[in-house]
C-alpha positions as semicolon CSV with decimal commas, in nm:
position;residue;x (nm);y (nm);z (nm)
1;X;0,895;-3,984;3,248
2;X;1,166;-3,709;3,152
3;X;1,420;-3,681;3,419
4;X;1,415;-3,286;3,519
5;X;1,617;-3,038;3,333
6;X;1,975;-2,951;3,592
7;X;1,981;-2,656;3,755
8;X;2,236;-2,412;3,576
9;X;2,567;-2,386;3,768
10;X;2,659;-2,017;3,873
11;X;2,923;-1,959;3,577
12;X;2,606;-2,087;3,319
13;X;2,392;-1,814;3,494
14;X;2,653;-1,569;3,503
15;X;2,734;-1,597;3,096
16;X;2,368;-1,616;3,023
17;X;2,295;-1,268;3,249
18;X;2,568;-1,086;3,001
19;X;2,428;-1,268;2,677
20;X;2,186;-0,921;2,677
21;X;1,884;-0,901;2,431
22;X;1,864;-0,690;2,164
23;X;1,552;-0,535;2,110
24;X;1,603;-0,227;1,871
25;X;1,899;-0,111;1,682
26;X;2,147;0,017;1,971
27;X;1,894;-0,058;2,262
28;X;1,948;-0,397;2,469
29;X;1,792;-0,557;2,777
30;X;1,913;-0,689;3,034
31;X;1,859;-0,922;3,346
32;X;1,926;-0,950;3,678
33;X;2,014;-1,316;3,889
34;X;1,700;-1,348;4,176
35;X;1,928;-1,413;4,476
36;X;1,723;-1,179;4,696
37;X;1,949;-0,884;4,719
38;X;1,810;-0,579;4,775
39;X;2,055;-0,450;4,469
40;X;2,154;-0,541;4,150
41;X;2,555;-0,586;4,195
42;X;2,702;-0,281;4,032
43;X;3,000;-0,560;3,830
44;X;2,686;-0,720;3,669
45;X;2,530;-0,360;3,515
46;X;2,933;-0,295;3,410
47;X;2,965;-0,570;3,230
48;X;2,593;-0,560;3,058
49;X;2,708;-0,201;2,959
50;X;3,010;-0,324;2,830
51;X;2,881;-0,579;2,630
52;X;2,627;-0,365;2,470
53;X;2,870;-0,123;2,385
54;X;3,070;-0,406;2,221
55;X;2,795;-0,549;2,008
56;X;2,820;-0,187;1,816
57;X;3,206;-0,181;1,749
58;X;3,396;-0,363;1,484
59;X;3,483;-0,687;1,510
60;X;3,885;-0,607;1,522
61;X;3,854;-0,351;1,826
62;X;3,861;-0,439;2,166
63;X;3,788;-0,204;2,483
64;X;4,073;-0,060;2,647
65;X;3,932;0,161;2,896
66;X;3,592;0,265;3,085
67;X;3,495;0,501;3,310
68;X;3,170;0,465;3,474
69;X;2,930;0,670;3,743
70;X;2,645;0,503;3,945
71;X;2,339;0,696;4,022
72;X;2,101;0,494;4,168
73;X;2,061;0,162;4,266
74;X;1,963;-0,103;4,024
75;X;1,596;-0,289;4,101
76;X;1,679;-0,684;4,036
77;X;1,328;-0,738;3,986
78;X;1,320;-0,596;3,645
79;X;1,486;-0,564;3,328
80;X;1,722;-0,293;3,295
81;X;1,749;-0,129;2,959
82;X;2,110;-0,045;2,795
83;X;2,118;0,288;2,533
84;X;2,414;0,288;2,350
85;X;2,523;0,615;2,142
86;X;2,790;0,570;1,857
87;X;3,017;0,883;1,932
88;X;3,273;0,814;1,740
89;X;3,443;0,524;1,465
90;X;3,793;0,664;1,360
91;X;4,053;0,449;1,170
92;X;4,180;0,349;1,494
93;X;3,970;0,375;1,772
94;X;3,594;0,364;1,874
95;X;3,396;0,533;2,143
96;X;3,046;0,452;2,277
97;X;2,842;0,636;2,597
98;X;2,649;0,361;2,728
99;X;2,306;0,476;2,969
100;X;2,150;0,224;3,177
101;X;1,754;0,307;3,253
102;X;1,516;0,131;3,490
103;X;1,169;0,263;3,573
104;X;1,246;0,570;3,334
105;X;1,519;0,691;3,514
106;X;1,911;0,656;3,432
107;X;2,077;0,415;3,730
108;X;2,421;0,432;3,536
109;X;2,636;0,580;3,276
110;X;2,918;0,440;3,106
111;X;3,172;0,580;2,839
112;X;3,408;0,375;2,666
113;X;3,694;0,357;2,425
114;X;3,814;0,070;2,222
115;X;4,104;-0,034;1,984
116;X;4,219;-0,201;1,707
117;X;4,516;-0,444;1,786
118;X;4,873;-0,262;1,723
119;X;5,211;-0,301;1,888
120;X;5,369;-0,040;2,056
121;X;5,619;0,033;2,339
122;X;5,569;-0,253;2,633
123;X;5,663;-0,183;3,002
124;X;5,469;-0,303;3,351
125;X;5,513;-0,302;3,657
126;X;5,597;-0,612;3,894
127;X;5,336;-0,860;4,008
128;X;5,339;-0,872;4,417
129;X;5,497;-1,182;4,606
130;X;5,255;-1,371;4,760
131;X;5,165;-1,677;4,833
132;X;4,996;-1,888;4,579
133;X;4,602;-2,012;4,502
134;X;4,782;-2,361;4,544
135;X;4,946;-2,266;4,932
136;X;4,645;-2,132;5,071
137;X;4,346;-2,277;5,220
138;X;4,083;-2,426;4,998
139;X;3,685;-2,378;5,055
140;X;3,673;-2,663;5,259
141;X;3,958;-2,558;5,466
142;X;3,824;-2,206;5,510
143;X;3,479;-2,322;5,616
144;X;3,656;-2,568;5,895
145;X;3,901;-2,301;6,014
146;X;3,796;-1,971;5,983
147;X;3,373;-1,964;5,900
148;X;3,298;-2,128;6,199
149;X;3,442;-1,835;6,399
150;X;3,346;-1,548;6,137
151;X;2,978;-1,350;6,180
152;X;2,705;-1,484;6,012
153;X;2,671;-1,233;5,704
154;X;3,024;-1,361;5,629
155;X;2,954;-1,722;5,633
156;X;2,641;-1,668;5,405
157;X;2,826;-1,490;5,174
158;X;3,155;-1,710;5,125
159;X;2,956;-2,090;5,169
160;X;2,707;-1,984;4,862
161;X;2,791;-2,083;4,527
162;X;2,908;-1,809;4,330
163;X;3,042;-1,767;4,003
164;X;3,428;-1,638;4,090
165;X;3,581;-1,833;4,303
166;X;3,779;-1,595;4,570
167;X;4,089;-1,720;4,789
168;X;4,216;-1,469;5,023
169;X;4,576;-1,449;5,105
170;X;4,477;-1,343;5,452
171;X;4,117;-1,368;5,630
172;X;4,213;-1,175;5,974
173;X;3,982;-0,863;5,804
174;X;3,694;-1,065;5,814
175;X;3,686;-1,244;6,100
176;X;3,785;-0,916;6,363
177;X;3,790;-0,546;6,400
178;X;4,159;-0,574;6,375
179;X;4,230;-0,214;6,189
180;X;4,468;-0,314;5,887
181;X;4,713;-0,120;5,655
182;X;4,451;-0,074;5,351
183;X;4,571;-0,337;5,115
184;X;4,432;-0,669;5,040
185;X;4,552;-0,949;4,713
186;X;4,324;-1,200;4,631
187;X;4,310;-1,501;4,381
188;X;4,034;-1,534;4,161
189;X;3,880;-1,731;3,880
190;X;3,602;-1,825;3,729
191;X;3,433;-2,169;3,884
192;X;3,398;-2,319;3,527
193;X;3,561;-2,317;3,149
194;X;3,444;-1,941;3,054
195;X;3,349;-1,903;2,677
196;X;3,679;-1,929;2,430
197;X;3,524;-1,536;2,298
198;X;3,735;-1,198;2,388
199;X;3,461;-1,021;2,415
200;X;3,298;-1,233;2,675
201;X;3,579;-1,285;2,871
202;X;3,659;-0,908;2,907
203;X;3,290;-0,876;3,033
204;X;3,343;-1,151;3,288
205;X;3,666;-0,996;3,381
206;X;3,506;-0,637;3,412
207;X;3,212;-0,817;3,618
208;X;3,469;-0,954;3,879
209;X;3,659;-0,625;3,923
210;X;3,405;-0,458;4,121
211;X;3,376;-0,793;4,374
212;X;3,634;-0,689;4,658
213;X;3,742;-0,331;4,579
214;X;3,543;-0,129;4,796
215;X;3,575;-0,304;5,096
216;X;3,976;-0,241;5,079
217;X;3,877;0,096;5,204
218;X;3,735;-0,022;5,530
219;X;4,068;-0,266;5,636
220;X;4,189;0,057;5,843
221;X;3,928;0,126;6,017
222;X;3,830;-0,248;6,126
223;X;3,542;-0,328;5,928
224;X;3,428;-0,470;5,635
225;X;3,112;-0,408;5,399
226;X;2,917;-0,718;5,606
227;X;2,900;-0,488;5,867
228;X;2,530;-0,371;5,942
229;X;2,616;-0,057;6,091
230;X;2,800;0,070;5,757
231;X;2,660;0,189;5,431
232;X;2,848;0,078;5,096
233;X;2,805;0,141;4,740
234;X;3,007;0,179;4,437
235;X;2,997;0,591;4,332
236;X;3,224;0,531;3,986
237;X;3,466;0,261;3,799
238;X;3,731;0,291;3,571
239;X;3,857;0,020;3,429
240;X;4,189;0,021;3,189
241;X;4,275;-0,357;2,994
242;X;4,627;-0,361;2,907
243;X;4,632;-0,721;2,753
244;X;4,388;-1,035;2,691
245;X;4,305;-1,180;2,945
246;X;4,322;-1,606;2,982
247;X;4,029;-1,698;3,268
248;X;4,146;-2,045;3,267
249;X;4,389;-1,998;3,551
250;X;4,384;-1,796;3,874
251;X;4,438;-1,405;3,869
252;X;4,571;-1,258;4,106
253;X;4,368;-0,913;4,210
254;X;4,631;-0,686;4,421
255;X;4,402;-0,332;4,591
256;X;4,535;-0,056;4,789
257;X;4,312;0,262;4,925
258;X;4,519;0,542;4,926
259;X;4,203;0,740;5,071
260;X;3,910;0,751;5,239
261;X;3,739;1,129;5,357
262;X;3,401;1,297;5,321
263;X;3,218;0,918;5,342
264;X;3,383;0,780;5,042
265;X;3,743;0,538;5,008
266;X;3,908;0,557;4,701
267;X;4,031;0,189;4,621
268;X;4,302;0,055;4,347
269;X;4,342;-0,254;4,168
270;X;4,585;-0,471;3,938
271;X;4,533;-0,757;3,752
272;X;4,825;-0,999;3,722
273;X;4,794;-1,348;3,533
274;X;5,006;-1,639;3,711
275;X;5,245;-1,602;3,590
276;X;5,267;-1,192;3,683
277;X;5,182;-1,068;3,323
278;X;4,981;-0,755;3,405
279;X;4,625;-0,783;3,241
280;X;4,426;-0,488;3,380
281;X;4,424;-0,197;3,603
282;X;4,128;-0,083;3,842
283;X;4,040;0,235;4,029
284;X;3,718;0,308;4,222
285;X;3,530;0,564;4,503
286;X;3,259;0,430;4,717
287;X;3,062;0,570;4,989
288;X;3,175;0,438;5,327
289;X;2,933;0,573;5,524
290;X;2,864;0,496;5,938
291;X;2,443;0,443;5,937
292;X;2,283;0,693;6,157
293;X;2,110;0,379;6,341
294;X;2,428;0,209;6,370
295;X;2,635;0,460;6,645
């Protein structure tokens, strides 16, 4: 008797969910991870449109921006389908508008802009000083210390296997309604080797930019997006990639919200490598909103 096939670890899923189908010249089809959310997570339907958009550019040019709207919520139960229009190849630069449909209707829109390599003038700005992935508590450690005390949407969420791997530098947001200054850095990386490709690592990188930027804009006002009594979702995403990115090491993801009025927070992010070589930048609005059943 054949022994039975293993179960795919997180990172496998993950690189197989952007590996999108083609199924007509410009048209691709993607699919969602059943995990039972209600949702499909708006980083996953980024970095599908991103790919597709990709797969219609030159070789030699690589994305260096995006800017992205959400209009509906994406149904995980079926395929979503990615339209990609060609707007423009120049000698230089590419640009693609990306529309992702599900049941006939347009969930999300997506232009982008990519590059071939060149050099140029070279500035950034400083990487934060924080503590490192190495000085802070592990998984085990944060289940023994801090999940035993933290609600249970929390503990569901950070004791499932996911594909990034997350270490706070500070968990005091999620464990009380302490209100906060609106700033958060985290570690990440992914939990397995990710594929050797660009392309596929920009994906994966767009894909984990949209995991802990929202809820940046609810540190001041002593909640976080497990709360039941608040309504979150991503509105838009830009996304701007300064330099290749190397996912064999942590990054470290530094957020600010400068905002938050009308029932939306406007977030930032950075990208810094270890060793504080800025990869990407990150900016974001998301509606905040208190549910009418939850006052």
């Amino acid at each position: 008797m054949s022994q039975s096939a293993r179960t795919p670890s997180a990172m496998e899923k993950l690189i197989a969910i952007l590996d999108i189908e083609p199924i007509e010249e410009n048209l691709y089809r993607g699919l969602s991870p059943q995990t039972g959310w209600q949702r499909v997570f708006g980083g996953q339907v980024i970095a599908q449109a991103l790919v597709a958009a990709q797969r219609t550019v030159e070789e030699d040019r690589f994305v260096h921006s995006l800017h992205a709207y959400f209009m509906r919520a994406g149904d995980p139960s079926v395929p979503i389908v990615y339209q990609v229009d060609r707007i423009r190849d120049g000698a230089s630069f590419a640009t693609r508008w990306v529309v992702a449909v599900q049941h006939g209707k347009p969930i999300f829109s997506m232009s982008a802009s990519f590059q071939k390599d060149e050099p140029g003038f070279d500035h950034q700005i400083d990487m934060p000083q924080v503590p490192f992935p190495e000085d802070l508590p592990d998984e085990q450690r944060l289940r023994a210390e801090f999940l035993a005390h933290a609600p249970e949407p929390v503990r569901r969420y950070w004791e499932r296997e996911r594909a990034i791997e997350i270490r706070p530098t500070a968990f005091t947001h999620y464990i009380s309604s302490e209100k906060l200054p609106p700033r958060q850095d985290v570690w990440v990386r992914t939990n397995g080797r990710a594929p050797d490709d660009r392309r596929t690592r920009t994906a994966i990188l767009a894909y984990l930019s949209d995991l802990t930027l929202i809820d940046t804009a609810l540190y001041a006002h002593g909640t976080s997006i497990f709360d039941p009594t608040v309504q979150v979702a991503s509105l838009d995403h830009a996304m701007w990639f300064h330099r290749p990115v190397d996912l064999d090491d942590w990054l470290l993801y530094s957020q600010d919200s400068p905002s938050a009025s009308g029932a939306r927070g406007m977030t930032r992010g950075s990208l810094f490598s270890r060793s504080g070589r800025l990869v990407a930048s990150v900016a974001q609005e998301g509606l905040i909103r208190k549910r009418a059943d939850g006052q």
